[in-house]
C-alpha positions as CSV (number, residue, x, y, z in Angstrom):
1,X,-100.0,14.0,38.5
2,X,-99.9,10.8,37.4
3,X,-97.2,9.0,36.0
4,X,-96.7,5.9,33.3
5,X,-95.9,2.6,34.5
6,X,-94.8,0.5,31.8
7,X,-95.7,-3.0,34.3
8,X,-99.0,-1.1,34.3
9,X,-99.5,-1.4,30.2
10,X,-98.5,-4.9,29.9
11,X,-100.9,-6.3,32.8
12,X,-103.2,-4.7,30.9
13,X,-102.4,-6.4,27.7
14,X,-101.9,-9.6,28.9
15,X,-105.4,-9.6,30.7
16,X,-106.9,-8.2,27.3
17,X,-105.1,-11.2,26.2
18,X,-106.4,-13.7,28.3
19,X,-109.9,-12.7,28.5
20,X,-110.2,-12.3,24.6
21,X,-108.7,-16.0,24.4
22,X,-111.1,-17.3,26.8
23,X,-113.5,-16.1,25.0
24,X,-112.6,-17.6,21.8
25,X,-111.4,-20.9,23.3
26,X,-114.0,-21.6,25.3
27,X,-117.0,-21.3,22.6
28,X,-114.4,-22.8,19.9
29,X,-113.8,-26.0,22.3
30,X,-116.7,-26.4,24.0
31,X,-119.2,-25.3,21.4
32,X,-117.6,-26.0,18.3
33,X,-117.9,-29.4,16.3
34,X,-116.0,-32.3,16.8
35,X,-113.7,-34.4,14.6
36,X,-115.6,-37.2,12.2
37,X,-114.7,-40.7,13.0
38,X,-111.7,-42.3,11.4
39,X,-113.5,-45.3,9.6
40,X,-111.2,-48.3,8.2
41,X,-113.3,-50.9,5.8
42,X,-113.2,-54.5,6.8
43,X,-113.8,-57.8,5.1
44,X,-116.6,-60.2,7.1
45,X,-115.9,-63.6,6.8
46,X,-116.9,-65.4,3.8
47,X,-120.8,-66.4,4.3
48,X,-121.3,-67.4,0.9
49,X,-121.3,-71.2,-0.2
50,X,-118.6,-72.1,-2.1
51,X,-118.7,-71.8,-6.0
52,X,-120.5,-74.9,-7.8
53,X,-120.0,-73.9,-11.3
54,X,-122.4,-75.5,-14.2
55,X,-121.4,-78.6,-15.9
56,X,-121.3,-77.3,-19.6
57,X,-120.5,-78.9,-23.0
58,X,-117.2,-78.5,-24.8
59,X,-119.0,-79.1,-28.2
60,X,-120.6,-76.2,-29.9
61,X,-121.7,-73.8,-28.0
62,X,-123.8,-72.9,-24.8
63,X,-124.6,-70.8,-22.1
64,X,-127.4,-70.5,-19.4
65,X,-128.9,-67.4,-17.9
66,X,-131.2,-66.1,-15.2
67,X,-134.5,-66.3,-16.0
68,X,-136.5,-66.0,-12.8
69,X,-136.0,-67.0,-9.0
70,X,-138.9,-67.2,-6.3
71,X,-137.6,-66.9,-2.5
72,X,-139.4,-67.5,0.6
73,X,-137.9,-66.2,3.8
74,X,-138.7,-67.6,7.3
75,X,-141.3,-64.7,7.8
76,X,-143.2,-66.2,4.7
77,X,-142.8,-63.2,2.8
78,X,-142.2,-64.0,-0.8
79,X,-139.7,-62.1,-3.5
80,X,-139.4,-63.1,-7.3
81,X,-137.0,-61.7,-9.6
82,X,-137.1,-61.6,-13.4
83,X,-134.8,-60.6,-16.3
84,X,-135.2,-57.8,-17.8
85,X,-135.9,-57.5,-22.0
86,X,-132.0,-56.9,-22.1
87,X,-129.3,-59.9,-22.1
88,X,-127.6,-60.0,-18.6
89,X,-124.3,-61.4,-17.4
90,X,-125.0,-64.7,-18.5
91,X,-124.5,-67.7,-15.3
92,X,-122.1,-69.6,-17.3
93,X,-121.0,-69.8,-21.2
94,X,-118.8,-72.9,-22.7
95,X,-117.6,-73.5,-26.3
96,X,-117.1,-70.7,-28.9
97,X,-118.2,-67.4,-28.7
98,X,-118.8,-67.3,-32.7
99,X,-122.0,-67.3,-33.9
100,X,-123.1,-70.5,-34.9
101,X,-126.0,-71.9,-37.4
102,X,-129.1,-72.1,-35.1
103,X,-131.4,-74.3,-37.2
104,X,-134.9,-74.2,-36.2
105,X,-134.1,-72.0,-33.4
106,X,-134.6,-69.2,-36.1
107,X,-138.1,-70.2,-35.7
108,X,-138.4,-69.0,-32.1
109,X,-137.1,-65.5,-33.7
110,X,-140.0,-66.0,-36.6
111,X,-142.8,-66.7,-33.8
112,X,-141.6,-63.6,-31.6
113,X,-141.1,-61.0,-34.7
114,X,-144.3,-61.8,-36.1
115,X,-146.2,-61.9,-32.4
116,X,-144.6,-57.8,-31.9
117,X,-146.4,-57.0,-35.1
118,X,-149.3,-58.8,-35.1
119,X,-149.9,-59.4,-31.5
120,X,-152.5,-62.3,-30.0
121,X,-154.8,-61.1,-27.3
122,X,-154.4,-64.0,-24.2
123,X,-157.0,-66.9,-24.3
124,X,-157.9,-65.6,-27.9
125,X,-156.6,-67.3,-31.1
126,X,-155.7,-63.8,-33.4
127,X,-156.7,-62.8,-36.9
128,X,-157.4,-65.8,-39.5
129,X,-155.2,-66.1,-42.1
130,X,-157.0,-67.7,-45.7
131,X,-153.7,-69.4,-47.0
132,X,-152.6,-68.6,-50.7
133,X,-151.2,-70.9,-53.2
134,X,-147.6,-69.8,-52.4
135,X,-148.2,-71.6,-48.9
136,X,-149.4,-75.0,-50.8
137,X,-146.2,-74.4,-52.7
138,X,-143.8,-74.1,-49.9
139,X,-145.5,-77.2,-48.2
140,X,-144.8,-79.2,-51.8
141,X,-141.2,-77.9,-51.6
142,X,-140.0,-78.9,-48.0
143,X,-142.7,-82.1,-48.2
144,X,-140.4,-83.3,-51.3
145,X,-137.0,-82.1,-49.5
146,X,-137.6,-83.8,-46.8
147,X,-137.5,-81.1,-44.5
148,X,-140.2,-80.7,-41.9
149,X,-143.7,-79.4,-42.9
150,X,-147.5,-79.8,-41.8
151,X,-149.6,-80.4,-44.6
152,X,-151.8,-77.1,-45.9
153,X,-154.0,-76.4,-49.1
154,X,-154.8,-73.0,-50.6
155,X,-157.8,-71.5,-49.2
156,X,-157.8,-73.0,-46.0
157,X,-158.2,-71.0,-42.9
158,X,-155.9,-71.2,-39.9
159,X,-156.3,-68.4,-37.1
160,X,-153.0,-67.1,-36.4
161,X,-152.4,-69.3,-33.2
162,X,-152.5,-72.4,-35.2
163,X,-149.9,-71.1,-37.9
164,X,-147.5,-70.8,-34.6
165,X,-148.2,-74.2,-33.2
166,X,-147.2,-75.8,-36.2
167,X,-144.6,-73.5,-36.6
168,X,-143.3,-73.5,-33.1
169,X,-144.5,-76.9,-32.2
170,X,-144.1,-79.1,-34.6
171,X,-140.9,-77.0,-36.4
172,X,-143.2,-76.5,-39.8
173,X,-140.8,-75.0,-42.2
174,X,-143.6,-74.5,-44.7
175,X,-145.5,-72.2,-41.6
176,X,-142.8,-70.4,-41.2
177,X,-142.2,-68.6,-44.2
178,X,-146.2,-68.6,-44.5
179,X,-146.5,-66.5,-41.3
180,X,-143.2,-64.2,-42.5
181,X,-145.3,-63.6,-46.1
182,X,-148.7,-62.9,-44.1
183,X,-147.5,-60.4,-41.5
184,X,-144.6,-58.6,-43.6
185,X,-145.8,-59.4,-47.1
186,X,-142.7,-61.5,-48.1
187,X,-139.8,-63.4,-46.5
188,X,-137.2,-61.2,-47.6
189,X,-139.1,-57.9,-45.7
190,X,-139.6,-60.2,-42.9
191,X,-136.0,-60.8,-42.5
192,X,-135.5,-57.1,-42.3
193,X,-137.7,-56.7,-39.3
194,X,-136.8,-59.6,-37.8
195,X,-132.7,-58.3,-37.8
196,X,-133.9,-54.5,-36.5
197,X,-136.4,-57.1,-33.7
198,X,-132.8,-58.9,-32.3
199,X,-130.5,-55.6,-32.3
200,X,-133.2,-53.8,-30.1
201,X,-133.9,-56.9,-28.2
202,X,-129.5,-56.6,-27.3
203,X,-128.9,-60.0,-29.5
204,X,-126.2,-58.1,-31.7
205,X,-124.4,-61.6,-31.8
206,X,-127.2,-63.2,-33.8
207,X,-128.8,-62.6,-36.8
208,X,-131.3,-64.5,-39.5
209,X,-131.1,-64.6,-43.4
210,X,-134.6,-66.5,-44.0
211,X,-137.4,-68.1,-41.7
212,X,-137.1,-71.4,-41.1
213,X,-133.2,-71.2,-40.3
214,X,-132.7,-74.1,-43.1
215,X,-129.6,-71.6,-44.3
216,X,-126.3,-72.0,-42.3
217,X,-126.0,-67.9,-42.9
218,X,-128.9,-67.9,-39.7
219,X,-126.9,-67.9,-36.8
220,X,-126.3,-66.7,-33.5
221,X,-124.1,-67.1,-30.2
222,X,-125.1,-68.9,-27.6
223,X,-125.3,-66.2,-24.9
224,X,-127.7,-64.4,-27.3
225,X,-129.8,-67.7,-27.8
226,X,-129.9,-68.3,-23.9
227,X,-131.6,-64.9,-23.8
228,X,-133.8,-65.9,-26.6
229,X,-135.4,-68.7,-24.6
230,X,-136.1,-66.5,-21.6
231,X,-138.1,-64.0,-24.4
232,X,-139.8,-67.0,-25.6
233,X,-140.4,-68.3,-22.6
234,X,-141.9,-65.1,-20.9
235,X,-144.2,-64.3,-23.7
236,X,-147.8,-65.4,-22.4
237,X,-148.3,-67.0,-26.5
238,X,-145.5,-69.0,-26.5
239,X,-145.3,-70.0,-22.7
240,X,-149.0,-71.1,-23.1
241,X,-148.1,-73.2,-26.1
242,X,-145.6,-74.8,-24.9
243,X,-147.3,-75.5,-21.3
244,X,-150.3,-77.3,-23.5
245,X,-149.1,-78.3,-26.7
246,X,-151.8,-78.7,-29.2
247,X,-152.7,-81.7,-30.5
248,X,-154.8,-81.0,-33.3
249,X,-154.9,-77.7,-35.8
250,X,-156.9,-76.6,-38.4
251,X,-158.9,-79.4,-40.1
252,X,-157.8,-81.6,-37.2
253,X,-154.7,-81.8,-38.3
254,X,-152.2,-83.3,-36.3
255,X,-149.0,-81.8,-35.3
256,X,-146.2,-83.1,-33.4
257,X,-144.5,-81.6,-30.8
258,X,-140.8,-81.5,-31.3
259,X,-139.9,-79.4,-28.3
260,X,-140.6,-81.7,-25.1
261,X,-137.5,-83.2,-24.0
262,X,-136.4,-84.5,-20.8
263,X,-139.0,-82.8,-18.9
264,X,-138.2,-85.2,-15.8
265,X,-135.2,-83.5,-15.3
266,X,-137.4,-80.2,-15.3
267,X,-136.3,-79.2,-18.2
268,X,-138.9,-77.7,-20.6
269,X,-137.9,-77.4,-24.5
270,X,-138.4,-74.4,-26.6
271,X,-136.6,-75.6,-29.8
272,X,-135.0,-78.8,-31.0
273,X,-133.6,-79.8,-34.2
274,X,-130.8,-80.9,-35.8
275,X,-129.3,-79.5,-39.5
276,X,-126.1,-81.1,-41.2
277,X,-124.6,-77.3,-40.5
278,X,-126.0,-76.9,-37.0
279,X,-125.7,-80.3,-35.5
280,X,-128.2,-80.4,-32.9
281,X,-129.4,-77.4,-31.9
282,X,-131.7,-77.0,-28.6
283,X,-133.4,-74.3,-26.0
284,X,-135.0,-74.4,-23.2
285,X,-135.8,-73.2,-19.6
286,X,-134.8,-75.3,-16.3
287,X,-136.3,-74.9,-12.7
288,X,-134.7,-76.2,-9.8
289,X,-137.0,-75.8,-6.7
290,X,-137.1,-77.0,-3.0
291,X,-140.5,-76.6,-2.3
292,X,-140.6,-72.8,-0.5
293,X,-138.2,-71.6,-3.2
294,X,-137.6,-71.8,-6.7
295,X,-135.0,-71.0,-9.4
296,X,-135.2,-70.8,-13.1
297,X,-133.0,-70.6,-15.9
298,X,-132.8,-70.0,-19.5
299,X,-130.3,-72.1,-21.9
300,X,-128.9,-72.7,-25.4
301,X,-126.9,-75.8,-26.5
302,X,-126.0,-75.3,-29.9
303,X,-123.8,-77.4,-32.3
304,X,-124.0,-80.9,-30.4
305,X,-123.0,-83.6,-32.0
306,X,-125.8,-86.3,-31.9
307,X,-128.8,-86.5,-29.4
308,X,-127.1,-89.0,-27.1
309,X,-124.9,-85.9,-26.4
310,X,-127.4,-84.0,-26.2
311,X,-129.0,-85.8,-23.4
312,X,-125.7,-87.1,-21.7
313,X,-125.1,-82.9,-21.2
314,X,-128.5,-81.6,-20.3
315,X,-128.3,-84.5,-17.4
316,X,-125.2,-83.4,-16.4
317,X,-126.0,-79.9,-16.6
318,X,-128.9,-80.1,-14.1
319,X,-127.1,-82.5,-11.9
320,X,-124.7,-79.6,-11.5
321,X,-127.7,-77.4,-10.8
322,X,-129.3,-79.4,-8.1
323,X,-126.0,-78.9,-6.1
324,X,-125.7,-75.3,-7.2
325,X,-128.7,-73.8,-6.8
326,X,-129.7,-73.0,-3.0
327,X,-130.3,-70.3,-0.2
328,X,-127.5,-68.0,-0.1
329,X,-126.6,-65.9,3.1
330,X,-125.3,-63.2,0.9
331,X,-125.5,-60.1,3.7
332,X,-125.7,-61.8,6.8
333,X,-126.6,-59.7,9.7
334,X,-123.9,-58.7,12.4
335,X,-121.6,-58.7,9.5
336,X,-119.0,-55.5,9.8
337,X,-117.9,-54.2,6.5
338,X,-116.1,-51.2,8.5
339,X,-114.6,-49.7,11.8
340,X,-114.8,-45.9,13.2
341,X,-112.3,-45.2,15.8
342,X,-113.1,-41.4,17.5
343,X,-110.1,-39.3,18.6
344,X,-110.9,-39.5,21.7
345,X,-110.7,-43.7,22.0
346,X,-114.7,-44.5,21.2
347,X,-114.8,-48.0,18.9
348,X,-117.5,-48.9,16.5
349,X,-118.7,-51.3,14.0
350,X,-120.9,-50.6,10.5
351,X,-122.9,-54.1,10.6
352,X,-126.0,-55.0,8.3
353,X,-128.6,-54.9,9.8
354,X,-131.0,-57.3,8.2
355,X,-130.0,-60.4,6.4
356,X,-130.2,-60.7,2.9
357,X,-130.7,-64.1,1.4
358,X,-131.5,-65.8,-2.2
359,X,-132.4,-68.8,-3.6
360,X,-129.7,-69.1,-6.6
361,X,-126.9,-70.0,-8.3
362,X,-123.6,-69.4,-6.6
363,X,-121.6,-70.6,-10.4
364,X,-118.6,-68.0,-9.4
365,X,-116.8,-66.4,-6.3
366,X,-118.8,-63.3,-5.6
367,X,-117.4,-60.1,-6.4
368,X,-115.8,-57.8,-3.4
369,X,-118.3,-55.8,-1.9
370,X,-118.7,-52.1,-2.4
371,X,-119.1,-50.0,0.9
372,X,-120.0,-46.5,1.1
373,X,-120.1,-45.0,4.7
374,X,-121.3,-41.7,5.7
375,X,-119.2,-38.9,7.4
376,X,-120.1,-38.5,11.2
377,X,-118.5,-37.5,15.1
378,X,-121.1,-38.8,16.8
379,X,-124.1,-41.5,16.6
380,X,-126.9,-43.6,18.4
381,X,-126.9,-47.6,18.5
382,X,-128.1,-48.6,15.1
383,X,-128.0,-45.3,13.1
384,X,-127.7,-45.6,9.6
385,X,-123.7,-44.8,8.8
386,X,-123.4,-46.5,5.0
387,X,-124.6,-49.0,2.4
388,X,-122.7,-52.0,1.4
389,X,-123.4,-53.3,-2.4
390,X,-122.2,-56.3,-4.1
391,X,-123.4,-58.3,-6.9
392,X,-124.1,-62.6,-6.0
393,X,-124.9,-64.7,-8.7
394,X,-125.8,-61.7,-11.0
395,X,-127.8,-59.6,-9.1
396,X,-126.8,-56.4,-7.4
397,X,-128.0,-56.2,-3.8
398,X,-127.6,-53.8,-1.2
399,X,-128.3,-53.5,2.2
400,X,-127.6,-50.6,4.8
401,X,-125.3,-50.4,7.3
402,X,-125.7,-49.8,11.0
403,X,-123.7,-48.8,14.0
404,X,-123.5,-51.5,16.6
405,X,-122.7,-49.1,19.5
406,X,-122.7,-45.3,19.9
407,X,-120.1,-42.8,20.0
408,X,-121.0,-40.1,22.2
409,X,-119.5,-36.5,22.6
410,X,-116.4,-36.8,24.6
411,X,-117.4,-34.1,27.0
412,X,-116.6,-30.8,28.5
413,X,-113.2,-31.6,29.6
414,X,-112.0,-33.3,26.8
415,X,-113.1,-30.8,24.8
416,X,-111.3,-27.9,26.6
417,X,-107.7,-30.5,27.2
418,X,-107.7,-30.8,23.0
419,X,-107.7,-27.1,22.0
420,X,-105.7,-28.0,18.5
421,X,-107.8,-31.2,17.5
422,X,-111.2,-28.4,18.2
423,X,-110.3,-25.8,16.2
424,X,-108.9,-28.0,13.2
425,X,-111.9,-29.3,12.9
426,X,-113.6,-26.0,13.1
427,X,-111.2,-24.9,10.5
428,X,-112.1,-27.7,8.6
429,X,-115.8,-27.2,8.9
């Protein structure tokens, strides 16, 4: 007969113990997954050049804008990037933010407006227009006012092209209320298209109370205007206009282009004039190139005093953008944005992995860079562990990050030492 031995009982327990515990320890340390990476985000040095912000006006109003830029790496691979149809983050802005009376630049919104609704297939001339005696009439009236005009007689026919050179090119006030009558039936249902055209186009800041922007009520900001240019001088009419001005229209009749001005400096006018409201008014689009590379802008100067002004700034202006504009390392490669330290002592880097550089404007200090990294324990040489984005002279960029050295499992017997650190992160899993 046997008889109970307490000693017995707990041996027994405590072995139950142990082996259930080994068998839960073991696969929970040795099998289970291991803590992510502490990461810490890091600045890189600065790689950017320093700021070279444009030389601007303090009369009037103006403001310059991205309009294109064409880079060339050292592979030879080329990348050009446009604006889009809405107003960006203009490069700079000087002067008043009002809205100001734009003169003839009210033209450029007459020659767009009526080009959405009565477009001009390239290389043809458009639709031909027999002009009525209204249009005689309103070349009598600005003739006699002294305001500018190109000659026109009832019955004559112009093709649609030639009723925007002289509008466009030589600043035809007369033209321009002819072409408003012919594509919207009259000036005053012209002027409602032509308010809806800028509020969809994002120029909220600007808007037009007749054709020929002879009335100071026709005004706009300059931000709004810059934009303007880069429309009118990315609409295959217009650009091919003003690339090869016309010298003759209907009947031979000559026109004069008012919109050439310095175009040594490589600068190429889209409207100039002057109004005793306005002062003098003018837009245009600049490039800046050095040979591989080029960069172009859009700009409005509005409310200058007198031409000498005029010229004194644009000179200035593209001065400043000779030394402005220039490759920029904006993601260098090797750069770290961040640091991931494993619990048990590994050390790594997340580094970009290709260089990222453009051919701009550096006008500000760039903003602070936005990092996103990826949760991880372990990882090869060169995985993928985040994405760093940041925007440089108005353009967001982005560029992935990579490890710069692996961080490896720890191991058997680290595993099986940290019990606690193992099954937290089991827990947390």
């Amino acid at each position: 007969m046997s008889s109970f031995r307490p000693g017995r009982l707990v041996g027994i327990l405590v072995g139950t113990v142990v082996i259930l515990g080994f068998g839960v320890y073991g696969p929970a340390t040795l099998l289970g997954p291991l803590p992510p990476v502490t990461a810490f985000t890091v600045t890189p040095a600065a790689t950017a050049t320093a700021p070279t912000p444009p030389v601007l006006p303090a009369n009037g109003a103006s403001a310059i804008t991205v309009l294109a830029a064409t880079t060339s790496d050292a592979s030879g691979t080329t990348s050009t990037r446009a604006e889009g149809s809405q107003p960006s983050a203009p490069i700079a802005v000087a002067g008043t933010a009002e809205a100001l009376p734009l003169a003839s630049i009210a033209k450029v919104v007459t020659a767009l407006v009526v080009l959405d609704a009565k477009p001009i297939v390239a290389g043809e001339s458009g639709p031909i227009v027999t002009l009525t005696a209204a249009d005689f009439q309103s070349y009598l009236d600005y003739d006699k006012a002294g305001a500018r005009s190109v000659a026109v007689f009832a019955d004559e026919q112009w093709a649609e092209l030639e009723l925007l050179q002289a509008l466009l090119l030589g600043s035809s006030n007369n033209h321009a209320d002819t072409v408003a009558r012919w594509a919207f039936g009259s000036v005053d249902a012209y002027v409602v298209a032509a308010n809806a055209w800028l509020s969809d186009n994002g120029l909220t800041g600007t808007s037009v109370v007749d054709a020929t922007g002879l009335h100071d009520a026709s005004a706009g900001t300059a931000t709004d205007l810059a934009h303007l240019a880069g429309l009118a001088a990315t609409d295959p009419i217009v650009s091919s206009m003003l690339a090869s001005p016309a010298t003759a229209l209907a009947n031979r009749r000559g026109v004069q282009n008012t919109t050439s001005y310095l175009p040594e400096e490589g600068i190429t006018g889209v409207s100039r004039s002057y109004t005793d409201a306005a002062g003098v008014c003018f837009l245009f689009t600049a490039t800046v190139s050095d040979g591989a590379s080029s960069f172009t802008f859009s700009g409005a100067f509005i409310g200058e005093p007198t031409y000498d002004a005029l010229t004194a700034d644009l000179t200035a202006l593209m001065a400043s953008a000779r030394a402005g504009v220039g490759p920029l390392p904006v993601l260098a490669a090797g750069d770290a944005y961040a640091t991931f330290e494993s619990a048990w002592g590994d050390e790594a880097s997340a580094v970009v992995g290709v260089s990222r550089t453009r051919y701009a404007w550096q006008a500000t200090t760039p903003e602070a860079a936005t990092v996103e990294l990826k949760d991880f324990a372990t990882a090869r040489t060169g995985a993928n562990v985040g994405q760093v984005r940041l925007t440089v002279a108005g353009e967001k960029l982005s560029a992935a990050l990579k490890l710069d050295q692996g961080i490896a499992d720890p191991g058997p017997g680290w595993r099986l030492l940290h019990p606690i650190v193992m099954i937290t992160a089991l827990l947390d899993q």
